[in-house]
C-alpha positions in Angstrom: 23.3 27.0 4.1 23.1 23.4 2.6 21.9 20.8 5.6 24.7 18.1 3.7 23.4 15.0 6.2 19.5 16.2 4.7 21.0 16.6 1.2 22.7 13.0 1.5 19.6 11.3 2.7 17.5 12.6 -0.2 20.3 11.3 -2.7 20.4 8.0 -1.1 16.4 7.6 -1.3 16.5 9.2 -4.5 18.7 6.4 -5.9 17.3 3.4 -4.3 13.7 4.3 -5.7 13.6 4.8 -9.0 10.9 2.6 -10.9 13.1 0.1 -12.6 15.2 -2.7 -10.3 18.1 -2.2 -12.8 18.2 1.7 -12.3 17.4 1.4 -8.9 20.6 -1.3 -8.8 22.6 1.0 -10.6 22.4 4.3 -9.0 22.6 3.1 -5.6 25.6 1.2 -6.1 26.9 4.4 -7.6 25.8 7.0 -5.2 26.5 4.2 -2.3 30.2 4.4 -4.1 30.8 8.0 -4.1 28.6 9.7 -1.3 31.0 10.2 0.8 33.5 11.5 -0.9 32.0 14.1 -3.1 32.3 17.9 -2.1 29.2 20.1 -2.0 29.0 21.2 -5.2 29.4 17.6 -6.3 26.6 16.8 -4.0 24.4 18.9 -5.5 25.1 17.9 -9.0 24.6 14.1 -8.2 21.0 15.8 -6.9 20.2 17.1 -10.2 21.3 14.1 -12.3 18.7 11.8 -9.8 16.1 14.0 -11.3 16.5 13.1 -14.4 14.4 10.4 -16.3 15.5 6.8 -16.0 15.2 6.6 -19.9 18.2 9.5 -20.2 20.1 8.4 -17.2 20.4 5.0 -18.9 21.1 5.4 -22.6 23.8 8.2 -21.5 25.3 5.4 -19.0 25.9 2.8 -21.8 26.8 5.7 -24.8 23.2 5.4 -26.5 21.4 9.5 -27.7 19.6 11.0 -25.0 17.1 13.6 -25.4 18.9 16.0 -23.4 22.6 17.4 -22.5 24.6 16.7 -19.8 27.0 19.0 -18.1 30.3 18.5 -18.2 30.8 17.8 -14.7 32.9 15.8 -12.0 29.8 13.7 -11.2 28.6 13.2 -14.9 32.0 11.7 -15.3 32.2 9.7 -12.4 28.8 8.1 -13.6 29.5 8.0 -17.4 32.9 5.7 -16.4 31.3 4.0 -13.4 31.9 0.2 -13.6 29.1 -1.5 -12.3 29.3 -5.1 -11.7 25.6 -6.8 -11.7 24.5 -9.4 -8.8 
């Protein structure tokens, strides 16, 4: 059984601290956005795309060629179509 208050606070620290300020901006202000609402599954798809390389999170963000695939998932969409504002 998935501990989903443990799984949460590994997302949200996952997101905040990622190496760049911009991805670090960007996925907590999505993850921040969504957390709560996602489903278990959803959850744990959000987990695997945080453990992905900043490089491939971003060029598949703004439509650039990433090196991998992504799943065609709820979260992959969310993210893909995510408007994020900058401060």
């Amino acid at each position: 059984m998935i501990n989903i208050d443990e799984l949460k606070k590994k997302i949200i620290y996952r997101s905040n601290y990622r190496g760049t300020k911009e991805m670090d901006s960007l996925l907590s202000a999505f993850t921040k956005k969504y957390i709560n609402i996602l489903n278990e599954n959803d959850l744990l798809d959000l987990e695997k795309l945080l453990n992905l390389d900043d490089t491939n999170l971003y060029n598949f963000y703004n439509g650039f060629k990433t090196d991998i695939d992504f799943e065609n998932n709820n979260v992959n969409f969310l993210y893909k179509n995510f408007e994020y504002l900058k401060k």
